[in-house]
C-alpha positions as CSV (number, residue, x, y, z in Angstrom):
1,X,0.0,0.0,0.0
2,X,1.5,3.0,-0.7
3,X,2.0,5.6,1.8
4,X,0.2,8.5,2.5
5,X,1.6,11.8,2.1
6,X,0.8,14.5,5.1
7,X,-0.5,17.7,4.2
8,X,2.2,20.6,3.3
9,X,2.0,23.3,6.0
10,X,0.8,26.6,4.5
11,X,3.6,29.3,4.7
12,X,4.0,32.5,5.1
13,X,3.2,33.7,1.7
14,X,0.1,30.8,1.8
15,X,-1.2,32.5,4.8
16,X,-1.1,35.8,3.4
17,X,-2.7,34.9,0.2
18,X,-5.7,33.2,2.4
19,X,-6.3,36.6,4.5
20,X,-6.4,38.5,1.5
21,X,-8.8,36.3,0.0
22,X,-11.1,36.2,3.1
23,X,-11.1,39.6,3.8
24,X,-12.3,40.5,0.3
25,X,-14.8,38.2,0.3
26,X,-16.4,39.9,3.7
27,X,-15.8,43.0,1.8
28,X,-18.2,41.5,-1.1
29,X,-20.5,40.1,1.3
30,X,-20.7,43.8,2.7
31,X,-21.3,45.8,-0.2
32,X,-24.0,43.0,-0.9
33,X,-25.8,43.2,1.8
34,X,-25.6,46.8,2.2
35,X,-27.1,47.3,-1.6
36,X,-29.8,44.6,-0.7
37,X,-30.3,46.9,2.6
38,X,-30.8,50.1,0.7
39,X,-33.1,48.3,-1.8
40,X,-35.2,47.4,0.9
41,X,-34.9,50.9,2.2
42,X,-36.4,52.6,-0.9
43,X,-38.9,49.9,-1.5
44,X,-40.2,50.9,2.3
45,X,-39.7,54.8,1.5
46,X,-42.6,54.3,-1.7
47,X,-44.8,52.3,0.7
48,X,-44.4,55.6,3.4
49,X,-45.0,57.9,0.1
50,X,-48.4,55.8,-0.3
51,X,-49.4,55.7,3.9
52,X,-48.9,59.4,3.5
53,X,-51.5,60.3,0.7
54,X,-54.0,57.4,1.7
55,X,-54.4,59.3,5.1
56,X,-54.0,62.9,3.9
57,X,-55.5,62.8,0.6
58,X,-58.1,65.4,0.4
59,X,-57.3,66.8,4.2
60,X,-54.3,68.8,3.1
61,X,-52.2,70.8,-0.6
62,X,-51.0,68.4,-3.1
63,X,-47.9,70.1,-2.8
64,X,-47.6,69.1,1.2
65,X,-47.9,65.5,0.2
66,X,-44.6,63.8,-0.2
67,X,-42.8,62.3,-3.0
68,X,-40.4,59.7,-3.5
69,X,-37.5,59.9,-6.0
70,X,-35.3,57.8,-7.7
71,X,-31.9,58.8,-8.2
72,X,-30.3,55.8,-9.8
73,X,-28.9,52.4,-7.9
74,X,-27.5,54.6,-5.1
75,X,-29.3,57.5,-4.6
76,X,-33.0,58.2,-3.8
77,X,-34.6,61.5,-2.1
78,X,-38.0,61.9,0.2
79,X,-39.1,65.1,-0.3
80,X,-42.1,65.8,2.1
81,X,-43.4,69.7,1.4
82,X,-40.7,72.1,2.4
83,X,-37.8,69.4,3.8
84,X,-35.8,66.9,1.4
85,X,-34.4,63.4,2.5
86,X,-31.4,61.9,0.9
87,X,-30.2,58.9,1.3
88,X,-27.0,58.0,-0.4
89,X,-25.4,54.4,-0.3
90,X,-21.5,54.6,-0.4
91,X,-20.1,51.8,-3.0
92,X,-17.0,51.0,-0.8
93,X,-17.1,49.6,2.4
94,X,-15.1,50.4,5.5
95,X,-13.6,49.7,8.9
96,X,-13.4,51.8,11.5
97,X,-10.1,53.7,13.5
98,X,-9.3,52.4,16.6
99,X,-11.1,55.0,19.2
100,X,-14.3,54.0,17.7
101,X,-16.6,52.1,20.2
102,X,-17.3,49.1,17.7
103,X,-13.5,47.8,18.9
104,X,-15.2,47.4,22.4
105,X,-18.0,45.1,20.9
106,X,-17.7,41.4,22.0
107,X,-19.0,40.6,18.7
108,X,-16.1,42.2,16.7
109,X,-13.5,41.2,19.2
110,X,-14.0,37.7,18.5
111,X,-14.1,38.4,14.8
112,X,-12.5,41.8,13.8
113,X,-13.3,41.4,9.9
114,X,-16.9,41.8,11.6
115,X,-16.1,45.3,12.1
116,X,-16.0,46.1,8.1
117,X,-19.3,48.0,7.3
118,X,-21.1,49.5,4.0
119,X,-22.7,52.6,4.8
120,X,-26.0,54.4,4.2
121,X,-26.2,58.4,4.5
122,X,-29.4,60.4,5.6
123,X,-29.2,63.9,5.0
124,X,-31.6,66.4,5.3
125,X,-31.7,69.7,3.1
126,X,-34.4,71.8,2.5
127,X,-36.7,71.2,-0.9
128,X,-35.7,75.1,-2.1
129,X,-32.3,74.5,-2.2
130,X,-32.5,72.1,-5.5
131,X,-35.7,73.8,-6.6
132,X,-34.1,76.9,-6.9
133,X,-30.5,75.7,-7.3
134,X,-29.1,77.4,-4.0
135,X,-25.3,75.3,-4.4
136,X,-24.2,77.5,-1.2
137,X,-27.2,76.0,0.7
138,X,-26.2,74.1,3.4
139,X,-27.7,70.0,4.4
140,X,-27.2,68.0,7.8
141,X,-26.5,64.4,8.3
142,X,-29.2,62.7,10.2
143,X,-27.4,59.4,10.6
144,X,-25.3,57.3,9.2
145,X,-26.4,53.1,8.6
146,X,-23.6,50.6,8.9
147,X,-24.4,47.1,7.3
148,X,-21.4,44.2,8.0
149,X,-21.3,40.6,6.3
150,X,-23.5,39.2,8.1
151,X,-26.3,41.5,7.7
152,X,-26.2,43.0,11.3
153,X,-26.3,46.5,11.7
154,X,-26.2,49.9,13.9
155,X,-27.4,53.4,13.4
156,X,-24.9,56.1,13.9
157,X,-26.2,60.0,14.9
158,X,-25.0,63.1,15.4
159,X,-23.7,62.3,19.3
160,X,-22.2,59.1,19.1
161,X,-21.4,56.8,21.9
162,X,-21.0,53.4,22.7
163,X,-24.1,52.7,23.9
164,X,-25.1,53.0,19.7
165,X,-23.1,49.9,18.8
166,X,-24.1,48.1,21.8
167,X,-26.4,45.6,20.1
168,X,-24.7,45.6,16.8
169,X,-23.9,41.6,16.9
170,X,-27.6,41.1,17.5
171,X,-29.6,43.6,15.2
172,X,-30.2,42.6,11.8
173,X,-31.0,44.8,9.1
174,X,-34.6,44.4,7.5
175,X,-37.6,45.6,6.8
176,X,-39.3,46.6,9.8
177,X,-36.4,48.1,10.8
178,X,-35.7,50.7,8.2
179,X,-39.3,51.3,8.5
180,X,-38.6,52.5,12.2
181,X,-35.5,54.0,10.9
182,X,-37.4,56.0,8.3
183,X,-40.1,57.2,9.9
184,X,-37.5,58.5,12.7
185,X,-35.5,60.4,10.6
186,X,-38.8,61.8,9.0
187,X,-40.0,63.4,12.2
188,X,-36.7,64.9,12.7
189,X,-36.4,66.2,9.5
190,X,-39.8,67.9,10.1
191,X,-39.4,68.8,13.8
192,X,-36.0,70.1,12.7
193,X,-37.1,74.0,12.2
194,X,-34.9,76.5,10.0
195,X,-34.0,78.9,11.8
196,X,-33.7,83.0,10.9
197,X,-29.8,83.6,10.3
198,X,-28.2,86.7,12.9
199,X,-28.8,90.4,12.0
200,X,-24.7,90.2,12.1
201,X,-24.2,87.5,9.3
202,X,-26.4,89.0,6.5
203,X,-26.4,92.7,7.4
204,X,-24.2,93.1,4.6
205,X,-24.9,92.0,0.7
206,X,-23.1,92.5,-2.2
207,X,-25.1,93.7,-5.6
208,X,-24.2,90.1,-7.0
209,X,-25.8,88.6,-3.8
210,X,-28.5,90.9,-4.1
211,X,-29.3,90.0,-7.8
212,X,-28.9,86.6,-7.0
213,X,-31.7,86.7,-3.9
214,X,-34.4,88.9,-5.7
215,X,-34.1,86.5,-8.8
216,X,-33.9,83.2,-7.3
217,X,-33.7,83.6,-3.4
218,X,-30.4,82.5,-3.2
219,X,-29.2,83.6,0.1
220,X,-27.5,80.8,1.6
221,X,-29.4,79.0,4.2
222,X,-29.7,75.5,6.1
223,X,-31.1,74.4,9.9
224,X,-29.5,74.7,12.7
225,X,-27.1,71.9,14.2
226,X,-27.9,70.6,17.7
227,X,-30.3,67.7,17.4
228,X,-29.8,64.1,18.6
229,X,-30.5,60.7,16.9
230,X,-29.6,57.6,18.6
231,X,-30.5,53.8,19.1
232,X,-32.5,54.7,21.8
233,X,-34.9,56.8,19.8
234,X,-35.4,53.5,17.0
């Protein structure tokens, strides 16, 4: 009988070659996962768009009612009378530096390539500012959605701490949650008031700005910073 030959150890370079391979195959599964998430995402954002008009049809202006847009495979805007959502998904995916509280996560601990995210942005500008073209106009990010390889998930706001990430090996990402997600970001879109700029700041206008305001209202403007969105409020 001829003998049996053992196994070759992997080397160095074998090794190497193997993390590289796995750790672009979480990226793949990332990006997947967050597409498939975002997909979901705008599919739940017509549904709101037809909630909305079912239950104000009639009671309020046409031009009140909102309206869903879309943008292309990683784009797509809410625009609900005078406030606009976008939600942009990033095509990379990411990991995060070192002082971030996902490091402090059991779940990524035991598995660090768990820690590499796609992400979803929420920003909120106001419906004018592309109506009338205002490029100076200013928009806020609501939150940020971070998506891993396994399809688990957190929600990141404008005060982060580690109490966000806390249940990010247990969350998954689907439908019933971006629909709490949505209709979150929504309110504070809409409870998030614009606010009349100091005297001090526009006391002053040049003719250009002057032209500019009287013929399209182009006086740069955007809401005030200082609201809070966290896991707590989802």
């Amino acid at each position: 009988m001829p003998k049996s030959r053992a196994k070759p150890k992997p080397t160095g370079n074998d090794q190497n070659y193997e993390l590289i391979v796995a750790k672009s195959n979480v990226k793949q599964l990332a990006q997947a996962n967050t597409l498939k998430s975002f997909n979901v995402l705008k599919d739940v954002l017509k549904e709101l768009v037809e909630e909305f008009r079912s239950a104000l049809q009639n009671k309020v202006s046409a031009e009140v009612l909102p309206v869903y847009i879309e943008k292309g495979p990683f784009e797509a805007e809410f625009k609900l009378a005078g406030d606009l959502l976008v939600f942009s998904m990033h095509s990379n995916v990411f990991v995060f530096n070192r002082e971030h509280p996902i490091w402090k996560v059991d779940y990524v601990k035991k598995e660090p390539l768990n820690s590499y995210c796609g992400i979803i942005h929420i920003y909120n500008f106001l419906s004018d500012s592309f109506k009338y073209n205002r490029l100076q106009d200013l928009g806020y990010l609501i939150a940020r959605i971070f998506i891993n390889q396994e399809n688990h998930f957190f929600v990141e706001g404008k005060r982060q701490s580690g109490e966000l990430v806390k249940d990010f090996g247990s969350d998954v990402a689907t439908k019933e949650v971006f629909r709490q997600i949505l209709r979150t970001a929504i309110k504070y879109a809409v409870d998030f008031d614009l606010l009349v700029p100091p005297y001090d700041q526009v006391k002053i206008a040049s003719v250009e700005q002057m032209k500019d305001e009287i013929s399209h209202s182009k006086i740069i403007t955007g809401k005030r910073v200082g609201f809070k969105f966290n896991s707590d409020d989802i």
